[in-house]
C-alpha positions as CSV (number, residue, x, y, z in Angstrom):
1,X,6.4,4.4,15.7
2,X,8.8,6.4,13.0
3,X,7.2,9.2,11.4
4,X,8.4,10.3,7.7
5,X,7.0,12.8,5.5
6,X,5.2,11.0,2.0
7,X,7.9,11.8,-0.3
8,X,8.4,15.7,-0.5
9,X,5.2,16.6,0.5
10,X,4.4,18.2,3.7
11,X,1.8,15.1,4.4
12,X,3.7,12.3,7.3
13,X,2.7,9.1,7.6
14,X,3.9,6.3,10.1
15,X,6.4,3.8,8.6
16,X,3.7,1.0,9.0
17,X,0.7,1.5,7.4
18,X,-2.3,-0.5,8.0
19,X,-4.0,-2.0,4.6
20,X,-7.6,-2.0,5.1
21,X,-8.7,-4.5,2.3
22,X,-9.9,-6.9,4.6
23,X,-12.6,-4.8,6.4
24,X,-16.0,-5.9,4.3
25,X,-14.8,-8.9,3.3
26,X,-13.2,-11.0,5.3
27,X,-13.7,-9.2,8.5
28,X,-17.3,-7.9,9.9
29,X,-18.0,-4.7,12.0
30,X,-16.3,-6.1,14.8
31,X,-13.5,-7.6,13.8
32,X,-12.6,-4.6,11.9
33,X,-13.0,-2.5,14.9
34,X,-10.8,-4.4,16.7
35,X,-8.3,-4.2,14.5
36,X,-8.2,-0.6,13.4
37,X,-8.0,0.3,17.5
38,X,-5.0,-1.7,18.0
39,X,-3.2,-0.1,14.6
40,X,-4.5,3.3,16.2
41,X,-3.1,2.3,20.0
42,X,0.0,0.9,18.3
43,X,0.7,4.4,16.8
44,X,-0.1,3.7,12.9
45,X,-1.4,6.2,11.6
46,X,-1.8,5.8,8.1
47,X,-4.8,3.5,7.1
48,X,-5.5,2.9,3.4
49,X,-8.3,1.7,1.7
50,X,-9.9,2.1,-2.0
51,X,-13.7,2.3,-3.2
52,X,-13.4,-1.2,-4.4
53,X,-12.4,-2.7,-1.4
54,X,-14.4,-4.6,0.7
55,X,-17.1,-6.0,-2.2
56,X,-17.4,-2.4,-3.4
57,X,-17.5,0.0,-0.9
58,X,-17.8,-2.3,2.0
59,X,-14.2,-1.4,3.4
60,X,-15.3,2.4,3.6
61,X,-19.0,1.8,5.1
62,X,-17.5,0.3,7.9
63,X,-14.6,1.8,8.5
64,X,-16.8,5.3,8.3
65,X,-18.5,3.4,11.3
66,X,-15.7,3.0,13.3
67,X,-13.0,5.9,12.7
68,X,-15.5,8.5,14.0
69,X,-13.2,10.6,17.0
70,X,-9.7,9.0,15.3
71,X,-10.1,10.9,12.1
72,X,-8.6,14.1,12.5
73,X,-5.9,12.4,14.0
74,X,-5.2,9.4,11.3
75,X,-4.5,9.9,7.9
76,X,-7.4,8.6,5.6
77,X,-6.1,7.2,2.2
78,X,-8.3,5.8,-0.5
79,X,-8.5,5.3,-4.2
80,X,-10.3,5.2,-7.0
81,X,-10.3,3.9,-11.1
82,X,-11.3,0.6,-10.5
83,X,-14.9,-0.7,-11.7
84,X,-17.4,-0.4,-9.5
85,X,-20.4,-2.3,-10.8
86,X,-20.7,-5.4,-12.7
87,X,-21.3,-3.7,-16.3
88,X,-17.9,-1.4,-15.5
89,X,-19.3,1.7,-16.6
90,X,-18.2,3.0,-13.2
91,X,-14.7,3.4,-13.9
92,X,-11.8,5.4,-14.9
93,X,-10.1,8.7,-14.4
94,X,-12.1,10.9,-15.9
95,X,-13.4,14.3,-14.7
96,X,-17.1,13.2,-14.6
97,X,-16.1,9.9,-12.7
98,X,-13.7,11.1,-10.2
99,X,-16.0,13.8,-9.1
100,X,-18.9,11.5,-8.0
101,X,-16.6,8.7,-7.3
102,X,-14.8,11.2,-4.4
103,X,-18.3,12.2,-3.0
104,X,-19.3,8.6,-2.6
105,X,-16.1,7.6,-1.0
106,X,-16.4,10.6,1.4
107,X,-20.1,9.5,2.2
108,X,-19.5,5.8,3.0
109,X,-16.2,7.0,5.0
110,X,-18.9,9.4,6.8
111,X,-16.0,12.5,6.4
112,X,-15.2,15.5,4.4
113,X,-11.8,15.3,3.0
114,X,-9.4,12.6,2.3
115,X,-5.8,13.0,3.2
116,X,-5.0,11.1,0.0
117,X,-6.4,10.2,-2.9
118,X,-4.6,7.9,-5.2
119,X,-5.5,6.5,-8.6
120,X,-5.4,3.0,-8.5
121,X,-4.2,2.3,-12.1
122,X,-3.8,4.1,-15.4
123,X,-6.8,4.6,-17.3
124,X,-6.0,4.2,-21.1
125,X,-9.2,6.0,-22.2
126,X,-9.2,9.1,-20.3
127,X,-5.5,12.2,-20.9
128,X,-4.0,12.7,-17.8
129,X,-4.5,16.3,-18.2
130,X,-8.0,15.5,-17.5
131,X,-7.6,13.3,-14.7
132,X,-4.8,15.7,-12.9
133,X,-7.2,19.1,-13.3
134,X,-9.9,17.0,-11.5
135,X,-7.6,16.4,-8.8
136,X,-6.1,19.2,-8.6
137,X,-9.7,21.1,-8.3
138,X,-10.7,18.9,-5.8
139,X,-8.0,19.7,-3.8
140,X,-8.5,23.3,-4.0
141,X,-11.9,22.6,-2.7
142,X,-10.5,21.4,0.2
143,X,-12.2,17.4,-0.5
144,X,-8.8,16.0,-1.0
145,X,-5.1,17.4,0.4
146,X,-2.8,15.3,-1.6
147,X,-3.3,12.9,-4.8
148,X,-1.0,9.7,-5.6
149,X,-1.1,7.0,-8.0
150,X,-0.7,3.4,-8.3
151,X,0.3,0.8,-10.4
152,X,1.6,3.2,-13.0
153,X,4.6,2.0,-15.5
154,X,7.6,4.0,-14.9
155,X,7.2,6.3,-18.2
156,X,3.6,6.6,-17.1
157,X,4.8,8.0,-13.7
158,X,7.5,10.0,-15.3
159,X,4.9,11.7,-18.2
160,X,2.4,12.2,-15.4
161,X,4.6,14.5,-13.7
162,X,5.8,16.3,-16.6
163,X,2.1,17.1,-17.6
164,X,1.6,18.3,-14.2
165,X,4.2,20.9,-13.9
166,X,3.4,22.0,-17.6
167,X,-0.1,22.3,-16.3
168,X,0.9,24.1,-12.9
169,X,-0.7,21.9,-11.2
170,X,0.7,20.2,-7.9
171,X,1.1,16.0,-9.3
172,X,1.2,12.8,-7.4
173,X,2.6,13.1,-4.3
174,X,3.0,9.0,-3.5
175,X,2.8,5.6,-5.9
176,X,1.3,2.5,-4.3
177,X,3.2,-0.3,-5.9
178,X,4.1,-4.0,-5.2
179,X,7.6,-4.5,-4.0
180,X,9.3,-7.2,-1.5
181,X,12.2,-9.0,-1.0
182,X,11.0,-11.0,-4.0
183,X,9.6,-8.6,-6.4
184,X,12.5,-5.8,-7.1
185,X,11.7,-5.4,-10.7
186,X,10.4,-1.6,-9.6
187,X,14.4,-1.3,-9.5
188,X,14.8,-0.7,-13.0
189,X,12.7,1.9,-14.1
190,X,10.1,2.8,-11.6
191,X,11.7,3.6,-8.4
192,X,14.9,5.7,-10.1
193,X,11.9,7.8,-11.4
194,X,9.9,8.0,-8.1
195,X,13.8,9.4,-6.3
196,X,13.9,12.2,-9.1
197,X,10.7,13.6,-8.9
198,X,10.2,13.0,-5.2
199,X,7.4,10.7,-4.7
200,X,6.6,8.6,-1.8
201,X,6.9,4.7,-2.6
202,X,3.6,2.6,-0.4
203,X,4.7,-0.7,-1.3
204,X,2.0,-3.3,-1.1
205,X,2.3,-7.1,-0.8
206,X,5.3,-6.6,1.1
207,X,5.2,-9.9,2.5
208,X,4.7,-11.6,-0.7
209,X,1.4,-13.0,0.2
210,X,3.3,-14.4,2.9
211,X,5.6,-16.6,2.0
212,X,8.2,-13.9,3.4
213,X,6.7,-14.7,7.0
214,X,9.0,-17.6,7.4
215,X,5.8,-20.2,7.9
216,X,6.1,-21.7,4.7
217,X,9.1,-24.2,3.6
218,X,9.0,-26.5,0.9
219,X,8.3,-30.1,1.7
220,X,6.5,-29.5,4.6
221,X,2.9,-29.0,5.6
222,X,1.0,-25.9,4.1
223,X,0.0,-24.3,7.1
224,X,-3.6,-24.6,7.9
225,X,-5.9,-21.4,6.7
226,X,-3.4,-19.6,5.0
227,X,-3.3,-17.6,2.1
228,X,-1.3,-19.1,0.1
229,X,-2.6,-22.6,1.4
230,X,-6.4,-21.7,0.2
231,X,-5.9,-19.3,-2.5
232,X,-4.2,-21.4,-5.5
233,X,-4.3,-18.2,-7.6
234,X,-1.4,-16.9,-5.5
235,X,0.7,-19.7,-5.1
236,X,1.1,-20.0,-8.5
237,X,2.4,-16.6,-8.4
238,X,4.8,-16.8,-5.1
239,X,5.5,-20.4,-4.7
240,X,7.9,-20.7,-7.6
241,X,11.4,-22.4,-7.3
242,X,13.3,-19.0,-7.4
243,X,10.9,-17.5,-4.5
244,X,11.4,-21.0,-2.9
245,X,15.2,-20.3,-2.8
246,X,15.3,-16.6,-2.0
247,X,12.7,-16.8,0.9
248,X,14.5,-19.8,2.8
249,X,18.2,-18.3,2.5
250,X,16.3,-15.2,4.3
251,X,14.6,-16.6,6.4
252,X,18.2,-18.5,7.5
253,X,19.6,-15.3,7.2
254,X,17.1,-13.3,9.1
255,X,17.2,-16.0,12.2
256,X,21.5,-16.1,12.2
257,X,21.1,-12.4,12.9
258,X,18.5,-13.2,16.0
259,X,15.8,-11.9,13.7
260,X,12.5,-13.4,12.5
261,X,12.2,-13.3,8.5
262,X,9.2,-11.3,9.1
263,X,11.3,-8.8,10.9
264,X,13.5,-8.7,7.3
265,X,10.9,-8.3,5.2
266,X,9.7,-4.8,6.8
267,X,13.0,-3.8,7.8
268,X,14.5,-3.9,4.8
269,X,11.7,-1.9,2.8
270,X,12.1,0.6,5.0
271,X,15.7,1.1,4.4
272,X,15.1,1.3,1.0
273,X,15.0,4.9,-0.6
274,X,11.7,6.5,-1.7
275,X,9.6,3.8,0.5
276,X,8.0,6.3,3.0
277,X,5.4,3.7,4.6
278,X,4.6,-0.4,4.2
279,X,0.9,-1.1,3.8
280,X,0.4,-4.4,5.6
281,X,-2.8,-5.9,6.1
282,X,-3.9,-7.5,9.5
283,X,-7.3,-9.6,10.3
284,X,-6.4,-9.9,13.9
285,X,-5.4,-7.1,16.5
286,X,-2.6,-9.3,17.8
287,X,-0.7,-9.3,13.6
288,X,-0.5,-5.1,14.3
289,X,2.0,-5.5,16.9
290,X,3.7,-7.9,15.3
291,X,3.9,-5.7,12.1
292,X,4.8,-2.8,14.1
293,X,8.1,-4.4,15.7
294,X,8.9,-6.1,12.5
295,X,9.9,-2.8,10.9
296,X,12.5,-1.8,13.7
297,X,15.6,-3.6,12.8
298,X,18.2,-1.4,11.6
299,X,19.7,-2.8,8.8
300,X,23.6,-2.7,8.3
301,X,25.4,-1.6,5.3
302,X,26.8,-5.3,5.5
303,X,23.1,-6.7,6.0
304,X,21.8,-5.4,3.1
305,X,25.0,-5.8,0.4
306,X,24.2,-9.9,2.2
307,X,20.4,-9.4,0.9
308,X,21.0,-8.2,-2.7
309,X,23.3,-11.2,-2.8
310,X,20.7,-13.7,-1.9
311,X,18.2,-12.1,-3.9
312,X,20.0,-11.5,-6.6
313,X,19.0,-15.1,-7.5
């Protein structure tokens, strides 16, 4: 497994990172035991989750079950911002939520500092003067080493990091964002930004809800238990006549080069510069190995000129 550093920070993360969304949800105790023991065994080392994960806080409980003797040797992501109870008073950025939302995080996790602590979206109510001097305190106290953020706009990013040096403060270190093979609008404004102030890019999604797998073609059976078979919400989204297009000419692409289009979605992401580590998500021990070989093809100059052509559509 490649090791990088997250951006310019001293923090290094593997180039596959293990999503933990599932855990809580769709998988129980043991099933997410099994599966964070065969990311850990496969040599990720970056596992990320958020307070909101899991049904509220369900990710976290039972992962704080299971890391126990792997956590000084894994490096613990999770996030906060997002509502946490059905009124959505329990919420935001601000200095009086983020300091009982990091104690309840570190509770269920059953730990006493995260790795990295990343904002999960932009909270219009609260400065980000506010927000950074929380995280920056918490830091100091040793509860949190690094802070990112996540689903910011580009000027978001950009004025975040600006208030942060004014402030003397240390900033976001990482930004958690969608981006695939499919979804390079990040390219405009976003990702120029994260290269000049040296930020780590986590992109999610990075298999596009999975039609960048290769298992889905148009005209033929949806494959049985699926995502994007069950979940109507997403097809909408990926199954579109562009993504149609794109994904199939990859995934032709992908197998004339003796590759699997999974293989191309990972492998490409990680040639792309700031991405640092792809979160993938996995609800079976047996999808970590296969998202741990997908992300070692080395992608030729000529490979990728190929892939901006196809998905240039």
């Amino acid at each position: 497994m490649e090791i990088r550093n997250l951006g310019r920070s001293g923090l290094r993360v593997s180039a596959i990172g293990l999503g933990c969304n599932n855990f809580g949800g769709r998988l129980d105790l043991a099933g997410t035991k099994a599966v964070i023991h065969a990311a850990f065994d496969a040599g990720i080392t970056l596992f990320d989750t958020a307070d909101v994960y899991g049904e509220k806080g369900g990710s976290e409980t039972l992962m704080g079950q299971v890391i126990g003797p792997l956590r000084h040797q894994i490096v613990l992501a999770s996030k906060f911002c997002m509502p946490m109870d059905a009124a959505e008073t329990l919420k935001g950025g601000s200095r009086r939520y983020i300091m009982s939302a990091v104690e309840a995080s570190l509770k269920r996790l059953q730990t006493d500092y995260l790795d990295l602590y990343q904002m999960h979206r932009m909270d219009p109510l609260t400065p980000i003067e506010e927000t950074l001097r929380a995280l920056s305190d918490l830091q100091s106290q040793g509860k949190i080493r690094y802070y990112g953020c996540s689903n910011f706009t580009g000027w978001r990013m950009v004025e975040a990091q600006w208030t942060a040096r004014q402030m003397g403060v240390a900033g976001f270190v990482s930004a958690q964002d969608e981006y695939s093979l499919v979804k390079r609008d990040h390219e405009a404004d976003l990702i120029p930004a994260l290269r000049e102030y040296g930020l780590g890019l986590l992109p999610y999604f990075p298999l596009a809800s999975g039609l960048l797998t290769g298992k889905y073609r148009r005209n033929a059976p949806m494959p049985e238990g699926a995502r994007l078979t069950n979940t109507q919400r997403l097809a909408d989204r990926y199954l579109t006549e562009r993504n149609w297009q794109i994904s199939e000419k990859l995934a032709d692409f992908a197998e004339s080069q003796g590759h699997t289009a999974l293989e191309l979605a990972f492998s490409w992401l990680l040639a792309q510069s700031p991405v640092s580590s792809v979160i993938a998500g996995a609800t079976r021990p047996e999808q970590i190995a296969q998202n741990v070989k997908a992300g070692s093809w080395k992608l030729s100059a000529d490979d990728l000129a190929e892939i901006d052509r196809i998905t240039a559509a």
